[in-house]
C-alpha positions in Angstrom: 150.5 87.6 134.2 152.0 86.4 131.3 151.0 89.2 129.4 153.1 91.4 131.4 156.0 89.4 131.7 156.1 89.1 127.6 155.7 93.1 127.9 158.7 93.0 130.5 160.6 91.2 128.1 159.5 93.5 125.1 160.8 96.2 127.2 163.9 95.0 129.3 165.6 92.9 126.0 163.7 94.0 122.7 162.6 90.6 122.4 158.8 89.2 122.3 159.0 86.4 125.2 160.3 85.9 128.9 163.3 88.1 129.5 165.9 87.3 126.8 164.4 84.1 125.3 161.8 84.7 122.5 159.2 82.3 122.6 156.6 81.9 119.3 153.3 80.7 121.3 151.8 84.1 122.1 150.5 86.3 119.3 152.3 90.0 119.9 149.6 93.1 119.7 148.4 93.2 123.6 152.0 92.3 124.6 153.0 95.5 122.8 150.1 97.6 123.7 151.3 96.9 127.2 155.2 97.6 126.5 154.4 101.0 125.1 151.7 102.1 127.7 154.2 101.3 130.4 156.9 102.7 128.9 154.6 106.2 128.6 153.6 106.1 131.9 157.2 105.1 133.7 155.4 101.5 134.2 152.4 103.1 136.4 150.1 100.0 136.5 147.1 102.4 137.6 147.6 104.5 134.6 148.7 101.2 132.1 144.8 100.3 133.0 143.5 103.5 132.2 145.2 103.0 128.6 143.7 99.9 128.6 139.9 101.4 129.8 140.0 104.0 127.1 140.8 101.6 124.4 138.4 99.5 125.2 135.6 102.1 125.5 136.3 102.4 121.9 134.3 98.9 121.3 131.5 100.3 122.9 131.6 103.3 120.2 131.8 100.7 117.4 129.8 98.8 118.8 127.2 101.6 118.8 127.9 102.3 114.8 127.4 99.0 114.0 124.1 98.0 115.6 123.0 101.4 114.2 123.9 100.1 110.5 122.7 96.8 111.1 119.4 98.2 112.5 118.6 101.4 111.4 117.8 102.9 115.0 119.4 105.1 117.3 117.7 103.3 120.3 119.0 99.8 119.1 122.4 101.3 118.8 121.9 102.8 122.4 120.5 99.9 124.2 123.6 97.8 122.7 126.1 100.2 123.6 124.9 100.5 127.1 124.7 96.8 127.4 128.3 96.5 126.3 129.6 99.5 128.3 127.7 97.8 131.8 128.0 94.0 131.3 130.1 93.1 134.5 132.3 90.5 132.7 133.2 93.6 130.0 134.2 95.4 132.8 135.7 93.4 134.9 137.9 92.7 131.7 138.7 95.8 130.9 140.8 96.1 134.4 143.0 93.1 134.2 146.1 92.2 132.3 144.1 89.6 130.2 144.1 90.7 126.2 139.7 89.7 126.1 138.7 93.5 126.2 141.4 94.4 123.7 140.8 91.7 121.3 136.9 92.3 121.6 137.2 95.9 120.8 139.2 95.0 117.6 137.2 92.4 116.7 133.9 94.9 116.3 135.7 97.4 114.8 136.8 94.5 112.3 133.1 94.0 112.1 132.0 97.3 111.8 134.7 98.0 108.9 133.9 94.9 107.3 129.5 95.7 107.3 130.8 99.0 105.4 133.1 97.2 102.8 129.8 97.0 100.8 130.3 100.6 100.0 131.7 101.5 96.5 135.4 101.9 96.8 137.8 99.9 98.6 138.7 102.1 101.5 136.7 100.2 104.0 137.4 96.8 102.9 141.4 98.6 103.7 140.3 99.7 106.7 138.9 96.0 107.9 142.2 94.2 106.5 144.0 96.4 109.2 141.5 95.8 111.8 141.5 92.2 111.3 145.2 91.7 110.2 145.8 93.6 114.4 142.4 91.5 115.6 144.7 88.4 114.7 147.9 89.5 116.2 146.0 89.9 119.3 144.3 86.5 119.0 144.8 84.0 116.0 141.1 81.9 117.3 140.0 84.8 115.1 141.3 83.2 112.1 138.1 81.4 111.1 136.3 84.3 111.2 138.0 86.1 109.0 138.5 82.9 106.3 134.5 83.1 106.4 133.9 86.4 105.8 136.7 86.5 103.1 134.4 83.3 101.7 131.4 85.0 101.8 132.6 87.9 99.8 133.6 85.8 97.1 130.3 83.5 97.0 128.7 87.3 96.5 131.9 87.2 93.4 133.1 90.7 95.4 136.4 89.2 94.4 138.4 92.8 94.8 136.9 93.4 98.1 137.7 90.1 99.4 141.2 90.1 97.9 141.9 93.5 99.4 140.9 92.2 103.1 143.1 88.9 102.7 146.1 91.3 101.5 146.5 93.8 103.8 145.4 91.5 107.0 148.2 89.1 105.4 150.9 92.1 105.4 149.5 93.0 108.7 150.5 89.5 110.3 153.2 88.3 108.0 155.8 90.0 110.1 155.1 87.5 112.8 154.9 84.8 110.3 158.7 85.6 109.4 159.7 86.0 112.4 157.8 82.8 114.4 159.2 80.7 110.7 163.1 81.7 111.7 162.9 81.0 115.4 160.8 77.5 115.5 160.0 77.1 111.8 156.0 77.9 112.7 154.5 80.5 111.2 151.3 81.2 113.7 151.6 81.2 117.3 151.6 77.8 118.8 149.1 78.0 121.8 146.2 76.2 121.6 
């Protein structure tokens, strides 16, 4: 896949693209997440997938908080969890060199941080600019979401807590802003 070949590249030439030539259409987190499990595990594909299994099981956990906060009860949370942990897609997924398992576990967490950024304190709405700011370098189609939920917290005038997620998911991607703006003068991935 292309995934792996931009991993192979990460890898063989220190550079995000195919072999030697760095390309700006792809965002960079999966890329990497497969360019460091590989290099762990001496490139063991079985064991790359077993990375890639055990991240993802962390959106069922997430996934599990969240419906709990949203609903209040433990069988909700279950029910969702189990759902998410069994739906054949999910795990079919979860097995293949495509990024839709990894992006869908950061994007819950994202959620998850984000529900709890209406506690006192900023620490959560930190916690969701991360999640979000990696959530985008694994897929940029996030991008409206995030604009959204950023606009919703300022129509509730949480102006701090929406400042602090558009800060620190901003630092998060700016890196790959930078460097996509030097190589092709873009500054998000091109793909459609």
């Amino acid at each position: 896949s292309l995934y792996w070949e931009f991993s192979s590249g990460l890898i063989h030439y220190h550079t995000l693209g195919v072999g030697p030539y760095p390309e700006t259409f792809m965002e960079p987190l999966y890329p990497l997440f497969l360019a460091a499990t590989r290099t762990l595990t001496s490139d063991n594909l079985f064991l790359v997938m077993l990375f890639q299994i055990l991240f993802s099981s962390l959106g069922a956990v997430y996934l599990y908080k969240l419906s709990l906060e949203l609903s209040g009860e433990k069988a909700v949370a279950n029910l969702a969890a189990l759902f998410y942990s069994t739906y054949p897609y999910l795990v079919y997924q979860s097995v293949m060199i495509v990024e839709t398992s990894f992006f869908m576990t950061l994007l819950i967490v994202s959620c998850y941080f984000y529900l709890k950024s209406g506690c006192p304190g900023i620490g959560y709405s930190l916690k969701t600019g991360i999640a979000f700011g990696l959530t985008l370098l694994t897929r940029m189609a996030a991008l409206p979401i995030g604009a959204l939920s950023i606009a919703f917290l300022l129509w509730k005038k949480k102006y701090i807590k929406a400042f602090s997620i558009f800060f620190v998911a901003t630092l998060v991607v700016l890196p790959l802003g930078v460097r996509n703006y030097r190589l092709q003068r873009v500054f998000l991935p091109t793909r459609g």
